[in-house]
C-alpha positions in Angstrom: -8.5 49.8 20.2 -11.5 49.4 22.0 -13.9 47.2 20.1 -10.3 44.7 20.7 -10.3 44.9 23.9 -14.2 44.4 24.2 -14.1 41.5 22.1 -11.6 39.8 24.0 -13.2 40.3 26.9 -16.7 39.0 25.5 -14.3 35.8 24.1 -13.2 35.2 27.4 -16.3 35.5 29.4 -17.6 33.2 27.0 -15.5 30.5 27.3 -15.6 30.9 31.0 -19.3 29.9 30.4 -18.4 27.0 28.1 -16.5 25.4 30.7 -19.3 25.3 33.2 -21.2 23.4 30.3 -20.8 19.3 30.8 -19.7 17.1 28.1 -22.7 15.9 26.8 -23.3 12.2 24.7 -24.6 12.6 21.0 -28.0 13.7 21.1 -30.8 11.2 18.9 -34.3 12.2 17.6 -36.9 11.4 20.0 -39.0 10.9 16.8 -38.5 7.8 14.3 -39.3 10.3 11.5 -36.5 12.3 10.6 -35.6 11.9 7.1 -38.4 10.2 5.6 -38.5 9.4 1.9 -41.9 9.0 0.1 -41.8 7.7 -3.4 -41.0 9.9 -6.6 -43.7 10.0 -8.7 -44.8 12.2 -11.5 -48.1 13.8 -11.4 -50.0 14.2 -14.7 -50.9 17.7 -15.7 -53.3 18.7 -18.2 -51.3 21.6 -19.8 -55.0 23.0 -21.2 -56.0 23.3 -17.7 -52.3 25.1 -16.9 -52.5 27.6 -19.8 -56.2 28.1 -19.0 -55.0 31.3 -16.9 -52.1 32.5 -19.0 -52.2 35.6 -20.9 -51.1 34.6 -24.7 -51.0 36.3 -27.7 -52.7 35.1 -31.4 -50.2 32.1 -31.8 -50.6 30.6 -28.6 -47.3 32.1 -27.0 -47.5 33.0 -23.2 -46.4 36.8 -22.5 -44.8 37.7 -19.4 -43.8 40.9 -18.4 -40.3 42.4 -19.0 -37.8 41.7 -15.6 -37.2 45.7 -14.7 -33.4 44.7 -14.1 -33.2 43.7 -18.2 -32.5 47.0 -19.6 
């Protein structure tokens, strides 16, 4: 077929081209910062604040609309 024969002839042009490429060592950050940690901590939330914007009915619950793929 002919999308064969094209793709072998892409595979091989591209390994000529990786051949010209030189062994290269293992590459390192030039930055000290790569996978910095910071410290877990929990943020206190006023949940009055939160529910401030929230549309709720009489007894306080929150209603959302329906997801449209829930039939």
């Amino acid at each position: 077929m002919k999308i064969e024969k094209e793709g072998e002839k892409i595979l091989k042009q591209f390994s000529k081209a990786l051949e010209q490429v030189d062994d290269l060592e293992e590459m390192h950050y030039i930055i000290d910062n790569v996978n910095l940690n910071r410290e877990d901590v929990a943020n206190v939330h006023d949940p009055k604040k939160i529910m401030k914007n929230a549309v709720t009915n009489k007894e306080g619950n929150i209603i959302v609309k329906k997801a449209e793929w829930v039939n």
